[in-house]
N, C-alpha and C positions, 0 to 999 in steps of 0.2 A: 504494500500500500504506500500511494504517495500522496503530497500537499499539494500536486498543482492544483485541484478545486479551489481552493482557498484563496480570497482577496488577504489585502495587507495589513486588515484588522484580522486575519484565521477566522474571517467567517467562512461557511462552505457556499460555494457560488454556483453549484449546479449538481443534480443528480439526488438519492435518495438519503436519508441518513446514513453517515459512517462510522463505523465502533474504531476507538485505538487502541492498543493494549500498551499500556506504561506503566511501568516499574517504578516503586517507591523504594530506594536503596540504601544503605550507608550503613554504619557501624551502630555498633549494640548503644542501646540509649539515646539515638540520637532524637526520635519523636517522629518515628516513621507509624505505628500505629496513633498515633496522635493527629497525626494530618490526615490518614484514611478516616477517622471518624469526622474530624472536624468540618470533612470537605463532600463525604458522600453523598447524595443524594438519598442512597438506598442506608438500610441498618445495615453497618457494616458488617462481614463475615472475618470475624478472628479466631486465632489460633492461641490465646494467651495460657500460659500457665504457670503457676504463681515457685517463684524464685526459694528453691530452698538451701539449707545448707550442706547437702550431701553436692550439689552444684557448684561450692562456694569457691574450690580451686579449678573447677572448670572454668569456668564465666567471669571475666577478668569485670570486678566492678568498682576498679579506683576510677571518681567520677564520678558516679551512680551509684552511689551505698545504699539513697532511698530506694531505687527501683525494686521494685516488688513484684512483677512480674513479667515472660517474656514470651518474644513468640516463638513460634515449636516449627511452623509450617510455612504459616503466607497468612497476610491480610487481602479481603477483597474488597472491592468499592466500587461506586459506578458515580458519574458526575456528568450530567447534559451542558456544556460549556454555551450552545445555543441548539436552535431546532435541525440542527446537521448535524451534530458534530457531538458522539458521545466517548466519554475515555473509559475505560474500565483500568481498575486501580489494581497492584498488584504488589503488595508490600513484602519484600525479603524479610527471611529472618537476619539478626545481625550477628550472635557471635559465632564465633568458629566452628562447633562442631556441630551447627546445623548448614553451613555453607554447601555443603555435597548436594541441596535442594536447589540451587542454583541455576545450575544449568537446565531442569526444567520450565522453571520459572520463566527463563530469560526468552524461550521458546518464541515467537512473531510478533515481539514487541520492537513498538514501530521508536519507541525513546524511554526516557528514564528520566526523574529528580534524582541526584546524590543529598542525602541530608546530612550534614556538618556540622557538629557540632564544634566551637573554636576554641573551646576549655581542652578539647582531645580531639585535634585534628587527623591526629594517627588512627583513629577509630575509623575513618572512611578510607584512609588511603586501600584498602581489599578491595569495596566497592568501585574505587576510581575503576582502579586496574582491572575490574574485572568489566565494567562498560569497555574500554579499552582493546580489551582481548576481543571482547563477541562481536566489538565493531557497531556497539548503540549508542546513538546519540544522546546526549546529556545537558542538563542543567544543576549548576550548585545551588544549593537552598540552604542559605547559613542560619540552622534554627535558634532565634535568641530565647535566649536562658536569662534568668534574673541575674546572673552574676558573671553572665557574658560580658567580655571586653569586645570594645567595638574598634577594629583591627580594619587599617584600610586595607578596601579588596584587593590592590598590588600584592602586600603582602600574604590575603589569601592565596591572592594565584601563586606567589612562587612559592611557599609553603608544600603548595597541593601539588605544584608541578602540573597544571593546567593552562594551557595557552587562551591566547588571550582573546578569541571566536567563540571559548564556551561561556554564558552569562552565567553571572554571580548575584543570586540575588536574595539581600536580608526579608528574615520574615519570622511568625510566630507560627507555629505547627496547632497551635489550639485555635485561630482564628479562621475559621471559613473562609472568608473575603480575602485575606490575606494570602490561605493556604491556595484558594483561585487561583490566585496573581502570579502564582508560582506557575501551576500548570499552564498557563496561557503562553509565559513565556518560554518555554519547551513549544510548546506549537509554534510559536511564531519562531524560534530558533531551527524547528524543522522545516519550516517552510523555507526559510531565508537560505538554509542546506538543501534544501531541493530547488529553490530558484539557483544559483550559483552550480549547481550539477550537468543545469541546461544550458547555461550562459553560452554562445559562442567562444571559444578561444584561439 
């Protein structure tokens, strides 16, 4: 599936509704189930379950001491952006030894949010790399935390080691509106990748 229907707002400009599948990614705690709720249209489908201490040397949680619980499988979500154009949400789990669920996940998804947290940047850097490998397009979503430092996004990008054509953009994972503003710009980041594919050269 491609973006050429789409004008320069990512509305869809001709033809019937279209579904996308986009990944909600990044490291353990970042508030990737947090934006699946905050943003779905539908009652989200979660995998949660609750953090215990037989876990406690598995699941690295300097950073997230409160977190309480995590997800096992995948979060699902659906969100109508406008009357064309529907995304189905599909949130990774974050820490390590549920990553082997991955590669199914990542299956004909057409892009991805990475969520970053900047208290623990190193928490995404798997995520990057792993959009990277499969060859999916992305946007950063630097989720702010109450005690988040606000870090110019230079320094994000070279941090992350992202060039400077992927957008970077601050937001809250608990706010709807907000968490919107994230996915639109993934769309319009895809389109603007599929306009430039066609370009003459």
């Amino acid at each position: 599936m491609d973006l050429k229907g789409f004008d320069q707002a990512g509305r869809h400009t001709a033809g019937d509704t279209r579904s996308v599948k986009v990944m909600i990614a990044g490291g353990f705690g970042t508030g990737k189930t947090t934006m699946v709720r905050s943003v779905s249209d539908i009652k989200p489908l979660t995998t949660e379950e609750t953090l215990t201490q037989a876990s406690a040397d598995v699941d690295r949680l300097i950073g997230v001491a409160d977190k309480t619980e995590t997800t096992v499988s995948l979060d699902f979500g659906k969100i109508g952006l406008n009357d064309s154009l529907v995304l189905y949400l599909f949130g990774t789990p974050g820490q390590e030894r549920f990553w082997f669920l991955w590669n199914g996940l990542f299956k004909g998804a057409l892009g991805a949010v990475v969520l970053v947290d900047t208290r623990r940047l190193a928490s995404s850097f798997r995520a990057i790399e792993e959009m990277e490998r499969q060859n999916v397009p992305f946007v950063i979503a630097l989720n702010v935390f109450p005690d988040s430092k606000d870090y110019p996004v230079d320094e994000i990008r070279d941090a992350l080691d992202i060039p400077g054509n992927i957008p970077v953009v601050a937001f809250d994972a608990r706010d709807r509106s907000a968490s919107r503003d994230v996915l639109v710009a993934l769309i319009h980041h895809l389109r603007d990748r599929s306009a430039a594919a066609v370009e003459p050269r």
